[in-house]
C-alpha positions, 0 to 999 in steps of 0.5 A, a space after each residue: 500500500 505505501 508503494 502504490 501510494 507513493 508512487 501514484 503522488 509522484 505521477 499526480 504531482 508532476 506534468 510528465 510521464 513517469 518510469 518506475 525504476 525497480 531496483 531491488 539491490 539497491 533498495 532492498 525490495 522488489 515492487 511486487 508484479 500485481 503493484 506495479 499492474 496497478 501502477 500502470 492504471 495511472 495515466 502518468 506511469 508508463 514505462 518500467 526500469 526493471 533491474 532485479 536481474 530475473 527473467 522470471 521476474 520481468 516476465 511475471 511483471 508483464 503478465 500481470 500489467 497484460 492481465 489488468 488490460 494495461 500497457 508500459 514500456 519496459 526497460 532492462 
């Protein structure tokens, strides 16, 4: 719930599109697969950074955004 709600008050405080950047060595958390579909609801997220370095990880991501109905761009 934190996760989304951060995220979800940056891209409605800014006038751009927004990247989230899941970066699980440096943070030490990975954004769940079924946070970051509901991210990708918001008009203003439209593109993901994933770094955790798992294939498995990415491809549960984009399963999970293609099941809500939603499109992000994605970058490794």
């Amino acid at each position: 719930a934190g996760l989304l709600a951060h995220f979800r008050a940056v891209a409605d405080a800014v006038n751009c599109t927004v990247m989230i950047y899941n970066i699980p060595g440096r943070t030490g958390i990975s954004i769940a697969p079924t946070t970051l579909a509901q991210l990708s609801k918001h008009p203003r997220i439209r593109a993901l950074k994933e770094s955790s370095g798992s294939l498995f990880t990415l491809s549960d991501i984009q399963d999970a955004v293609m099941s809500e109905g939603q499109d992000l761009d994605f970058f490794c």
